[in-house]
KEGUZA-238076 format. One record per residue (C-alpha): residue in three letters; residue number from 0; x, y, z. Coordinates in pm, 1 decimal. Each point is the difference from the previous one (the first is absolute). Layout:
// residues N
<rec "ALA"; NUM; <X; Y; Z>>
...
// end
This chain:
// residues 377
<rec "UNK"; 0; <-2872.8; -984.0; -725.2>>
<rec "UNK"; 1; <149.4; 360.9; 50.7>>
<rec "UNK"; 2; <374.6; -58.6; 42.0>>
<rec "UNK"; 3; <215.4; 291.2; 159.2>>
<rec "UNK"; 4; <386.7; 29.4; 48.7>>
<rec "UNK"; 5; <149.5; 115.2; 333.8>>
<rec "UNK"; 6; <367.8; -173.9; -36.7>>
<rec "UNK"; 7; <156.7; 293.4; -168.2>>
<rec "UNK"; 8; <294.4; -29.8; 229.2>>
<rec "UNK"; 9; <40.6; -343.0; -74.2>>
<rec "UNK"; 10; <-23.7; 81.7; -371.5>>
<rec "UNK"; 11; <-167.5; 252.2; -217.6>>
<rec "UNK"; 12; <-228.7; -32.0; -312.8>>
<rec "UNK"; 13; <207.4; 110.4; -283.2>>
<rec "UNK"; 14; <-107.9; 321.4; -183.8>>
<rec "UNK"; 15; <-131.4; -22.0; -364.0>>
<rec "UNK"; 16; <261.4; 176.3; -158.7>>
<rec "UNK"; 17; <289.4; -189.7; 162.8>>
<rec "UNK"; 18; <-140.5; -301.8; -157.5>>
<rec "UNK"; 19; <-9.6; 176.4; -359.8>>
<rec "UNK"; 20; <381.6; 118.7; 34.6>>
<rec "UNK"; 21; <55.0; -371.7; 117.8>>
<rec "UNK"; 22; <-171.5; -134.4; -263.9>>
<rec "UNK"; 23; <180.3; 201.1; -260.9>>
<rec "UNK"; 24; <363.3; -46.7; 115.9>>
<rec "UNK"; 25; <-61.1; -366.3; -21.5>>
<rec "UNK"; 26; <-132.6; 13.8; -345.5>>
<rec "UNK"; 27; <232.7; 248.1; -172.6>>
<rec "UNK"; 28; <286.0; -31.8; 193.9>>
<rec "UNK"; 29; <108.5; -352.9; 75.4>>
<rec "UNK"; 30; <386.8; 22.3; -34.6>>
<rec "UNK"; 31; <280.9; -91.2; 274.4>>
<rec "UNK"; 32; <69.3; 337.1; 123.8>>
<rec "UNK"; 33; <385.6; -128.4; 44.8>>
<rec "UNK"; 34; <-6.8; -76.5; -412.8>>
<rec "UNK"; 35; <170.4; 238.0; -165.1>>
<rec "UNK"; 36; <-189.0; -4.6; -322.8>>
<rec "UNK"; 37; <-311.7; 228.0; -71.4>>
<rec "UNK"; 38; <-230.7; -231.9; 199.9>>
<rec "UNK"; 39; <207.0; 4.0; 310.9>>
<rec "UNK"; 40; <10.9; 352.7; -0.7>>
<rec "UNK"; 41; <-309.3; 92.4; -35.7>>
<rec "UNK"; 42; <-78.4; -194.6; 312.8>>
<rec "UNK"; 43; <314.3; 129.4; 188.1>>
<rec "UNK"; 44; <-120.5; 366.0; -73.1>>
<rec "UNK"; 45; <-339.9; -64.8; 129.4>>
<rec "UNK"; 46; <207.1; -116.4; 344.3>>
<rec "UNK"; 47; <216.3; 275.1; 33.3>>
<rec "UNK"; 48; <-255.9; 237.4; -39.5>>
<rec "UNK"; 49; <-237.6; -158.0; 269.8>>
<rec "UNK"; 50; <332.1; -2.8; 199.3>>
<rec "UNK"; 51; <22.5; 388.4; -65.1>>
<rec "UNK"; 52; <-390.0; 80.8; 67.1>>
<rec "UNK"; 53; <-7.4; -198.4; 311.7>>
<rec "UNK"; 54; <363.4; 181.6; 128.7>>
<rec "UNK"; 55; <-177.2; 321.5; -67.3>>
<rec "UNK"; 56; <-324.8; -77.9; 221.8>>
<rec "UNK"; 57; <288.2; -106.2; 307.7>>
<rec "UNK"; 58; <220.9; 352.4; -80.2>>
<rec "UNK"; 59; <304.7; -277.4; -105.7>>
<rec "UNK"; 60; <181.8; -86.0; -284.2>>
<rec "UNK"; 61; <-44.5; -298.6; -228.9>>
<rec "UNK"; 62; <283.2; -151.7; 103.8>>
<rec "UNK"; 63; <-166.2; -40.3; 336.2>>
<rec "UNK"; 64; <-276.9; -221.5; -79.9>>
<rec "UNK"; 65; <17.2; -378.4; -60.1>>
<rec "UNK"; 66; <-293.6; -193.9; -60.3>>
<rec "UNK"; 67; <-104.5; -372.2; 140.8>>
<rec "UNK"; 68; <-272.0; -195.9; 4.1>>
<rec "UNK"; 69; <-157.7; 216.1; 269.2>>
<rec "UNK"; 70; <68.1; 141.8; 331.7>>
<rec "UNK"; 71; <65.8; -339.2; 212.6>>
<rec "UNK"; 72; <298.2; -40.9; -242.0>>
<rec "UNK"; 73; <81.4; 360.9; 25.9>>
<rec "UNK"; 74; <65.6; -31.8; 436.9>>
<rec "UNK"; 75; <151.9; -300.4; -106.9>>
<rec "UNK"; 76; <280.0; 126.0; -210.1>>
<rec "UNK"; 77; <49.4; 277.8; 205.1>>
<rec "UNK"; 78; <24.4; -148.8; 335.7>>
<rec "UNK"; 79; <235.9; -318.5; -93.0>>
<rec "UNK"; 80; <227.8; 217.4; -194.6>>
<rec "UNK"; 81; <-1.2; 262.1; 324.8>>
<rec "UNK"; 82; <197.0; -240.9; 195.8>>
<rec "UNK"; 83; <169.7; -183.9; -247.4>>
<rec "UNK"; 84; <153.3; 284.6; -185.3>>
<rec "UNK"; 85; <-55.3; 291.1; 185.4>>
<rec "UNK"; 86; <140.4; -42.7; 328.1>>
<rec "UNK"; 87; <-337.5; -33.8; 180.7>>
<rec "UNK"; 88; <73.8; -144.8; 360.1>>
<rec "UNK"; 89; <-373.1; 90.5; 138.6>>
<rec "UNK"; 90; <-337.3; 21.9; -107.4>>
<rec "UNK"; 91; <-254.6; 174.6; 237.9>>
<rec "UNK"; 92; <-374.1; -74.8; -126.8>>
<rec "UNK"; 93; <-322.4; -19.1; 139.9>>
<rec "UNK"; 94; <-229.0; -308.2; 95.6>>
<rec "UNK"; 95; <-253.0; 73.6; -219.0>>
<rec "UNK"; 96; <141.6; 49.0; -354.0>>
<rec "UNK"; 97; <-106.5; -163.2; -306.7>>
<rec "UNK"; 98; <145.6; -417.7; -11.5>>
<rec "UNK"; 99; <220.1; 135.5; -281.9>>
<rec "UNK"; 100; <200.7; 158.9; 187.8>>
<rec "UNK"; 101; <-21.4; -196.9; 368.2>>
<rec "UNK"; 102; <29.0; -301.9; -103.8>>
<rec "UNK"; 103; <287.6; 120.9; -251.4>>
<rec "UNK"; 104; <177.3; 166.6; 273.1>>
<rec "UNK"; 105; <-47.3; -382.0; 210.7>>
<rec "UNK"; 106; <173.3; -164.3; -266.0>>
<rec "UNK"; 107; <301.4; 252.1; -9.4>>
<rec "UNK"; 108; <26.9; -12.9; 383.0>>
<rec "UNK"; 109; <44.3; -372.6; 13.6>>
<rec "UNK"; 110; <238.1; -35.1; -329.9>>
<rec "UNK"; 111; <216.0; 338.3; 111.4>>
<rec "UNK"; 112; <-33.0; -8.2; 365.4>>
<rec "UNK"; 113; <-67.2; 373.3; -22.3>>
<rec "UNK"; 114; <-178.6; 139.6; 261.1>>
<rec "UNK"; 115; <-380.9; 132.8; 0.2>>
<rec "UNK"; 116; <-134.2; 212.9; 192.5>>
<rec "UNK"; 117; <-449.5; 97.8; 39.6>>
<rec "UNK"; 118; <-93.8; 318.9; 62.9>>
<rec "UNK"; 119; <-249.7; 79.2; 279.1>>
<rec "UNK"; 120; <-385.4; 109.3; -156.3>>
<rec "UNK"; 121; <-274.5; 101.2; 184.6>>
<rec "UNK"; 122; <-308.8; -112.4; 106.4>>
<rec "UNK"; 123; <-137.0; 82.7; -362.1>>
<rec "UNK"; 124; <297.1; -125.4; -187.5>>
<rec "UNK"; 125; <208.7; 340.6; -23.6>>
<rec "UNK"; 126; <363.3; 4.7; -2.1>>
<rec "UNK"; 127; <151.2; 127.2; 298.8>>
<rec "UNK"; 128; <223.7; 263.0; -168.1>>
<rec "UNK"; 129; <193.1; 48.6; 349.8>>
<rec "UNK"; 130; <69.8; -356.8; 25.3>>
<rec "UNK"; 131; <119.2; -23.1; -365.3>>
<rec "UNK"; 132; <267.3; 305.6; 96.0>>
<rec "UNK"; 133; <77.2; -194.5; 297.5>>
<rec "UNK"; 134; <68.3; -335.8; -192.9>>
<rec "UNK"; 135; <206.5; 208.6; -265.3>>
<rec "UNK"; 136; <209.5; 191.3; 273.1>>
<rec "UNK"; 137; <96.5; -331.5; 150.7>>
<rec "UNK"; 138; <45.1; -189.2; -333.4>>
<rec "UNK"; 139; <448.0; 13.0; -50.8>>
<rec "UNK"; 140; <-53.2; -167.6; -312.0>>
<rec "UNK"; 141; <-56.7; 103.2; -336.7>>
<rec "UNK"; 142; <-421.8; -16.6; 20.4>>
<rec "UNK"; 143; <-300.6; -14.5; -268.6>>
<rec "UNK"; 144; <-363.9; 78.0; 167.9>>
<rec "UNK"; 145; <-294.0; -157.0; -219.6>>
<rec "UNK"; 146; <-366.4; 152.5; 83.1>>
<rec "UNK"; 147; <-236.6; -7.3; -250.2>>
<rec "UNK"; 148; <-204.0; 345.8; -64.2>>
<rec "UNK"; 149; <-343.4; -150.6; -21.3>>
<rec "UNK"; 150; <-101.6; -304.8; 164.7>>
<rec "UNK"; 151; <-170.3; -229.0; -194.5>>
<rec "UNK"; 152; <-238.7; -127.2; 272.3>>
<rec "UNK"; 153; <-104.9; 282.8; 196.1>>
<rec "UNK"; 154; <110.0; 267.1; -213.0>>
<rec "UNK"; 155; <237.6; 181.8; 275.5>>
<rec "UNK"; 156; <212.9; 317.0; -232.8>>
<rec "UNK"; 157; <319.4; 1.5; 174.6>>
<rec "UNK"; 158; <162.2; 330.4; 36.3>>
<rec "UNK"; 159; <265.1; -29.3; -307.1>>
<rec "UNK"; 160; <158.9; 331.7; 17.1>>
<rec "UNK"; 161; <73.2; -71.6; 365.9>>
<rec "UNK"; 162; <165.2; -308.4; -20.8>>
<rec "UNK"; 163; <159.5; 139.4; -270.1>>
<rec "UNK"; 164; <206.2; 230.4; 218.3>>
<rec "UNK"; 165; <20.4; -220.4; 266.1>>
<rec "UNK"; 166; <233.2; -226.3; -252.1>>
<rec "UNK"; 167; <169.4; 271.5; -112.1>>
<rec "UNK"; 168; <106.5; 159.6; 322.4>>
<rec "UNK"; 169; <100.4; -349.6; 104.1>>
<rec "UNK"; 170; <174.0; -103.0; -355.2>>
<rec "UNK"; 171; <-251.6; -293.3; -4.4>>
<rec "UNK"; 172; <-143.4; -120.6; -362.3>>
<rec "UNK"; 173; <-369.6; 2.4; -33.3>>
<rec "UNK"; 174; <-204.6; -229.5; -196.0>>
<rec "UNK"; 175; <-373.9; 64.6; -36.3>>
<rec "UNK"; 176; <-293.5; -308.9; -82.2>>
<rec "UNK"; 177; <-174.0; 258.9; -237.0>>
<rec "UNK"; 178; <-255.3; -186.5; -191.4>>
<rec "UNK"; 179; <-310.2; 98.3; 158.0>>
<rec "UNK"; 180; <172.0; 359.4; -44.7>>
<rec "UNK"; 181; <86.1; 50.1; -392.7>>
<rec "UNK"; 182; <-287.0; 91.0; -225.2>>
<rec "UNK"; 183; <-185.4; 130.0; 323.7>>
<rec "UNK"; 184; <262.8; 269.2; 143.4>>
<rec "UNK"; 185; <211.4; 237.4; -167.4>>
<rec "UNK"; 186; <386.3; -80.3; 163.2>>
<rec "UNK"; 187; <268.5; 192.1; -119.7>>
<rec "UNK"; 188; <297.0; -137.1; 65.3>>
<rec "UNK"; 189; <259.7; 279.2; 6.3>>
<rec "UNK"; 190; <-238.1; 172.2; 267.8>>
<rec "UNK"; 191; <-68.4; -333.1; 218.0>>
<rec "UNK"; 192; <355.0; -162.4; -81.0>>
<rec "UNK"; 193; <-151.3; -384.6; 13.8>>
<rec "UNK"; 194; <371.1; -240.6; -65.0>>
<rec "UNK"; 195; <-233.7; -251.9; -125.9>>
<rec "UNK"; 196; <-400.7; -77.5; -105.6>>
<rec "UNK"; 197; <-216.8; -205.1; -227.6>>
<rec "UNK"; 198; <-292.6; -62.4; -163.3>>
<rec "UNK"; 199; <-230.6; -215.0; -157.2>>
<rec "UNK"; 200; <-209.0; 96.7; -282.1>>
<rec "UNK"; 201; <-333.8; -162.2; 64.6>>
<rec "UNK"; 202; <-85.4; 218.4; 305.8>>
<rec "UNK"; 203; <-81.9; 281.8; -178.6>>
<rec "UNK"; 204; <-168.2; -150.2; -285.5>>
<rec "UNK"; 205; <310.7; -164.8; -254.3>>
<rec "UNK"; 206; <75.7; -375.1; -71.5>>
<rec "UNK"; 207; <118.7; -258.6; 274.1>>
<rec "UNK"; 208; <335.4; -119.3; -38.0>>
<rec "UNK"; 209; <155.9; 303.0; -33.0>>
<rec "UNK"; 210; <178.2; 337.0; 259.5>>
<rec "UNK"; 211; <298.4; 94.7; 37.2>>
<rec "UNK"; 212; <275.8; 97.8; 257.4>>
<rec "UNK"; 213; <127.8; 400.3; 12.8>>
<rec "UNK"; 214; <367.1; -71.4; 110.0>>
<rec "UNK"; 215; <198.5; 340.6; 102.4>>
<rec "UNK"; 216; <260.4; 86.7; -244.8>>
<rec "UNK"; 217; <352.6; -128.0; 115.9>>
<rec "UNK"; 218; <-105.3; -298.7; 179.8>>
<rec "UNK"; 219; <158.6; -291.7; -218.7>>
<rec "UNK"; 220; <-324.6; -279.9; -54.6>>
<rec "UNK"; 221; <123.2; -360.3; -78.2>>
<rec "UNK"; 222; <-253.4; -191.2; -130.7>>
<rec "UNK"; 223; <-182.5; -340.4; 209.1>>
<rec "UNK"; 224; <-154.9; -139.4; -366.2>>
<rec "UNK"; 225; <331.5; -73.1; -165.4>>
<rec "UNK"; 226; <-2.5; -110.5; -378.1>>
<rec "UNK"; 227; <19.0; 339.5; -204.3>>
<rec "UNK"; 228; <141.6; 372.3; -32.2>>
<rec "UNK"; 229; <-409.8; 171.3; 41.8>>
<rec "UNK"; 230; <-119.3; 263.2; 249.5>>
<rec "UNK"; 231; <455.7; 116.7; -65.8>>
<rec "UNK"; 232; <83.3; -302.4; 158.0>>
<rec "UNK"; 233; <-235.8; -7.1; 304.3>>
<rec "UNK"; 234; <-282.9; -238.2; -101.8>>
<rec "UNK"; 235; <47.9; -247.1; -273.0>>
<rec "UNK"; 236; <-273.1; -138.4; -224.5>>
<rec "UNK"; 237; <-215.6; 174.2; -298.7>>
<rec "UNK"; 238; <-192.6; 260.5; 87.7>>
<rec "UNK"; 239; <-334.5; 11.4; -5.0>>
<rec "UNK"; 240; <-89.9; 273.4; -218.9>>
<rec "UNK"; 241; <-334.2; -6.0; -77.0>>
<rec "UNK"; 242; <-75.6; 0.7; 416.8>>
<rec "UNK"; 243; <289.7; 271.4; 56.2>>
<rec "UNK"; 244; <-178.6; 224.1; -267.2>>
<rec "UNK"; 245; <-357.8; -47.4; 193.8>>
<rec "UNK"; 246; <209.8; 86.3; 343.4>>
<rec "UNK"; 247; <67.0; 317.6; -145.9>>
<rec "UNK"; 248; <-346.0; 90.8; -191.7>>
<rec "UNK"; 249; <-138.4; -124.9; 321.9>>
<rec "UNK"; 250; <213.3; 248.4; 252.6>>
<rec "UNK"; 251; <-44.4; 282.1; -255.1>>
<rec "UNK"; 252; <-390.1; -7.9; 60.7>>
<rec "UNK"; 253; <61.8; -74.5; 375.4>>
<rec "UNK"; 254; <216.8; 298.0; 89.8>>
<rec "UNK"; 255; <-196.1; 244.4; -266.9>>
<rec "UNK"; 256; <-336.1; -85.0; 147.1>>
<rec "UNK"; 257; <140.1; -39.4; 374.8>>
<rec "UNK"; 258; <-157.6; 318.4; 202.1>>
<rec "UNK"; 259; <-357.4; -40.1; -177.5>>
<rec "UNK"; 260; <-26.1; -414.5; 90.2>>
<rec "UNK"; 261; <193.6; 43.2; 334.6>>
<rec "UNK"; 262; <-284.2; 235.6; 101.4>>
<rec "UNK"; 263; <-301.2; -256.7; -152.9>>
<rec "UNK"; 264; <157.3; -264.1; 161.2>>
<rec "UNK"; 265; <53.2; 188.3; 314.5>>
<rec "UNK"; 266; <-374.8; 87.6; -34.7>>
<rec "UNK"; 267; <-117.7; -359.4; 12.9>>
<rec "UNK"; 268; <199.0; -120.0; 260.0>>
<rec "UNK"; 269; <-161.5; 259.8; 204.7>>
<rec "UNK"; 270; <-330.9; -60.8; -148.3>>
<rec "UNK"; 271; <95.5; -373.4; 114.7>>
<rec "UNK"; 272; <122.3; 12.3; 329.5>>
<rec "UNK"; 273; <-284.7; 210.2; 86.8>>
<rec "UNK"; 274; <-282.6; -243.8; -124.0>>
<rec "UNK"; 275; <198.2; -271.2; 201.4>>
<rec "UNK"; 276; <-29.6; 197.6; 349.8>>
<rec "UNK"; 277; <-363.2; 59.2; -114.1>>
<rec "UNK"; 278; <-22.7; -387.4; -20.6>>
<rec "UNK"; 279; <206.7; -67.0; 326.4>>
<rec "UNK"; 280; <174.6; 202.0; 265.0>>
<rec "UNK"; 281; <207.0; -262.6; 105.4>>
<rec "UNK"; 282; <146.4; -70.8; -351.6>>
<rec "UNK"; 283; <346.4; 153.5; 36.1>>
<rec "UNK"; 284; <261.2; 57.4; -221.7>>
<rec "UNK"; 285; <365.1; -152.3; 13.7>>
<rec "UNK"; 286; <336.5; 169.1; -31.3>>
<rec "UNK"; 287; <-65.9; 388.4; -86.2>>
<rec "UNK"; 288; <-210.7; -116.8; -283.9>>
<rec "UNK"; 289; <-297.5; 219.9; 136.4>>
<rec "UNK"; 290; <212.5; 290.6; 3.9>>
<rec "UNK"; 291; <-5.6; 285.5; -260.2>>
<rec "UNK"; 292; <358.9; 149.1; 39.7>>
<rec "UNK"; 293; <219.5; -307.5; 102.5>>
<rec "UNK"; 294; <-176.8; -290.5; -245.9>>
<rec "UNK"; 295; <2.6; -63.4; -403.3>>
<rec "UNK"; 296; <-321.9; 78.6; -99.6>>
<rec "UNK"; 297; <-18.9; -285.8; -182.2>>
<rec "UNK"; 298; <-48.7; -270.7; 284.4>>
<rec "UNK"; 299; <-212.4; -37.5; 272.0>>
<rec "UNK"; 300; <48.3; -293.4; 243.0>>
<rec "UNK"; 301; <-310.3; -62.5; 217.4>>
<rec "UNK"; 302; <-23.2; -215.6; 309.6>>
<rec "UNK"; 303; <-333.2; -153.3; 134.6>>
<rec "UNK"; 304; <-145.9; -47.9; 343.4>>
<rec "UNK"; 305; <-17.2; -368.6; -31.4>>
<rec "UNK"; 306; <181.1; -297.2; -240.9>>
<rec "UNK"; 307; <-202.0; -62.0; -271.4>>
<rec "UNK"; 308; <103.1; -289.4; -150.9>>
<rec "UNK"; 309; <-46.5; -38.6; -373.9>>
<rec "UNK"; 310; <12.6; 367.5; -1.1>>
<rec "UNK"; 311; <155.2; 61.9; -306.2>>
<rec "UNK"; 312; <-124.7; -320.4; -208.2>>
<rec "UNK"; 313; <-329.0; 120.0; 80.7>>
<rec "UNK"; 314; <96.6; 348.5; -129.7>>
<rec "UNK"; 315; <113.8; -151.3; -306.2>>
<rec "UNK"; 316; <-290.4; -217.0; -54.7>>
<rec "UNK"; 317; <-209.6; 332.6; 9.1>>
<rec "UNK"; 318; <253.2; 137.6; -283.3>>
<rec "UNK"; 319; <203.1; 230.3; 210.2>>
<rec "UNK"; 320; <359.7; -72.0; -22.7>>
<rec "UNK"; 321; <217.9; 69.5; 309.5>>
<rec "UNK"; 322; <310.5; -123.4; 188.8>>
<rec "UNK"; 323; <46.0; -115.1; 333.9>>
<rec "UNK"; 324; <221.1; 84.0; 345.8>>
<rec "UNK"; 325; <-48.2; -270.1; 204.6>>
<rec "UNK"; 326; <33.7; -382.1; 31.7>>
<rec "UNK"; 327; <-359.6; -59.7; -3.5>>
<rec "UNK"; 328; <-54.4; 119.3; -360.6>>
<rec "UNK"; 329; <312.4; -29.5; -133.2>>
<rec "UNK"; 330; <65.1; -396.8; 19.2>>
<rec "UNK"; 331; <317.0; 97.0; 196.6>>
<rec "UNK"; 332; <45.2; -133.0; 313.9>>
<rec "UNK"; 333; <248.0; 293.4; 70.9>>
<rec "UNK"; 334; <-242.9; 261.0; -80.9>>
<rec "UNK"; 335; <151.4; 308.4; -126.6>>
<rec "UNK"; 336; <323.9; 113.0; 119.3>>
<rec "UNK"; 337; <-58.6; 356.5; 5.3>>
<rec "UNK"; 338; <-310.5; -15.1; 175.6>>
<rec "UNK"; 339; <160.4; -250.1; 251.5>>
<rec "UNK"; 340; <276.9; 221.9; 41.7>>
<rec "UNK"; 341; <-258.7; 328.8; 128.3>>
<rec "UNK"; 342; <-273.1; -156.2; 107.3>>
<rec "UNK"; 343; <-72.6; -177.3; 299.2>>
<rec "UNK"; 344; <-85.3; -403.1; -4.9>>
<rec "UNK"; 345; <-355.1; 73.8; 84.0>>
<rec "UNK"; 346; <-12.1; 263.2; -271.9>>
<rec "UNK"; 347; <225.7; -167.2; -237.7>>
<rec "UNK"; 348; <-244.1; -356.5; 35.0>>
<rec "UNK"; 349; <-288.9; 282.3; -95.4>>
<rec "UNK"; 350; <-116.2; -2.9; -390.7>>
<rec "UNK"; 351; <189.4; 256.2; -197.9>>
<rec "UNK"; 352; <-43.3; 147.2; -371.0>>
<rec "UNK"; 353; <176.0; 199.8; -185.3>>
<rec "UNK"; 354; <-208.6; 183.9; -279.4>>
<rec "UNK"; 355; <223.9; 168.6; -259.6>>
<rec "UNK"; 356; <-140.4; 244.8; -249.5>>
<rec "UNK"; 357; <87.1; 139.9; -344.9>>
<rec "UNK"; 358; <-146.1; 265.7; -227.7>>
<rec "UNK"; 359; <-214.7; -234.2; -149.2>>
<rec "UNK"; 360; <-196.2; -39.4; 310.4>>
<rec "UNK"; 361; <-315.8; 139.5; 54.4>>
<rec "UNK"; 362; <-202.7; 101.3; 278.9>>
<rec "UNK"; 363; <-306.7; -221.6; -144.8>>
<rec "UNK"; 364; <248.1; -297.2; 65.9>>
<rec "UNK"; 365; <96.4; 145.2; 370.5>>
<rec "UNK"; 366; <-378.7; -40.8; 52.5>>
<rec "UNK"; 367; <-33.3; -344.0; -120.0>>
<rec "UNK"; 368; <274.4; -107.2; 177.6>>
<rec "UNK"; 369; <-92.5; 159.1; 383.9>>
<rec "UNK"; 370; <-357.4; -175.5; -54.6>>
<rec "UNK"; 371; <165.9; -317.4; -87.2>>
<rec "UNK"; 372; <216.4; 61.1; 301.3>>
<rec "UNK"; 373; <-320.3; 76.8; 212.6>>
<rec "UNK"; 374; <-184.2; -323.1; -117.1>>
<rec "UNK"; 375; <336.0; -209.5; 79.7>>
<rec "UNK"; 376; <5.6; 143.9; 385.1>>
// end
């Protein structure tokens, strides 16, 4: 049976040659990179200089960038130590952000009694920039906002240089969701002056269990792991060097091949979208994930006429991997929150997909998978 993957913003398919640096940090260079013999520091030179590549890509300095076991740990350690040792009073966020930061920001409200505040979004999930001023202006405490740049569902870019000055001209701190960003957009962070962002290296083609969190020079990180001096004191345990060394190898290919697979990737989403409205004029397409200008190119989050339930097993048992947005394929009796959040209940209850691509798509697959589609309808 023909298999094909379309959960690349779920996770991503790592690259060859990732798997080869991988593969040869673990074999020649198994030391404790906190030893101090020869052994140790091999390994701890490998680290720094992954630390130093991966400042480069972000326009930072080494000193900057701690690594974690990906980017859910990343909003994690940023958030809890925002309020607990930064002064944080407020956190304004939207609805619709990834769990790993909404449900983090749930658990601070109810252990620090801080208060939260939800920005308004439109009808296709955008960020109402006036309302976020608004919130800001009226905010007489010491305030972090939290939006993430892509969104993982329906792809939505927010506008990062504009809440960037937003923040600034109301001395708010700004933390960023970037995973479904990094590897896939070049951010440079003395020209869009983000406080805080992360990543996770298995979107863009690394090893899982692995990112990192780019924390802005003079804001003092205490770590939530306790048990060890690593990461200069803000993340204890070993790290994982062989995984750290295929981040890097796998952001160097990302960012040097960026423009050429942004615009093949670009190319079969369009290629996509338009064999779906061939198929069916009423399919429509969630968020601003049929946009060109406003939406990752990566993801595409289609809605159906009708509920098709089974949807997505029946996808799968066909070979062609997808993820859900609604309760009726998802085994969630909640559905998804960001679609509940934009949609209304009659659209929300409709069958939704989200198709994500990478540059090992191919059209070939696109046309397996919209006659699959057409069979299942």
């Amino acid at each position: 049976m023909k298999t094909i993957y379309l959960d690349n913003a779920a996770t991503s398919p790592i690259d060859h040659r990732v798997v080869e640096r991988i593969t040869k940090v673990m074999t020649d260079t198994f030391g404790n990179p906190s030893s101090t013999h020869q052994f140790g520091r091999k390994a701890r030179t490998i680290v720094e200089e992954a630390r130093k590549s991966i400042a480069k890509h972000f326009n930072v300095t080494a000193s900057e960038i701690v690594f974690t076991a990906g980017g859910s740990e990343a909003d994690n350690l940023i958030l809890k130590n925002a309020v607990q040792h930064l002064g944080i009073k407020h956190l304004i966020t939207s609805k619709i952000e990834h769990h790993a930061v909404l449900h983090t920001i749930e658990a601070i409200e109810l252990e620090f009694n801080i208060k939260v505040s939800y920005v308004d979004l439109d009808g296709k999930g955008s960020v109402d920039y006036n309302h976020l001023t608004k919130l800001l202006e009226d905010s007489t405490e010491k305030t972090l906002v939290s939006l993430m740049y892509i969104n993982n569902e329906i792809g939505n870019v927010l506008d990062i240089g504009k809440v960037c000055n937003i923040c600034n001209e109301n001395d708010a701190l700004f933390h960023s969701d970037t995973v479904q960003a990094i590897g896939h957009y070049y951010i440079d962070l003395q020209k869009t002056p983000i406080d805080f962002m992360v990543a996770s290296a298995h979107k863009f083609h690394g090893p899982k269990g692995v990112g990192f969190a780019i924390i802005k020079k003079g804001f003092g990180i205490k770590p939530q792991l306790i048990g060890g001096e690593q990461e200069r004191g803000a993340r204890a345990g070993t790290e994982n060097v062989h995984n750290i060394a295929g981040m890097q190898t796998a952001l160097d290919i990302a960012i040097a091949s960026l423009e050429e697979d942004a615009q093949y990737i670009s190319e079969l989403k369009r290629y996509f979208i338009n064999g779906l409205n061939d198929l069916n004029a009423e399919i429509q397409f969630n968020g601003r994930s049929g946009d060109e200008k406003d939406c990752s190119y990566i993801i595409l989050n289609a809605r159906f006429s009708l509920n098709l339930p089974m949807f997505l097993f029946n996808l799968d048992l066909k070979g062609v991997a997808a993820s859900g947005g609604s309760a009726c394929q998802s085994g969630s009796t909640k559905g998804s929150h960001v679609l509940n959040a934009i949609l209304s209940k009659e659209d929300a209850e409709k069958t939704s997909v989200r198709f994500s691509f990478s540059k090992y798509t191919t059209k070939e697959e696109l046309d397996y998978t919209i006659g699959v589609i057409k069979h299942l309808i």
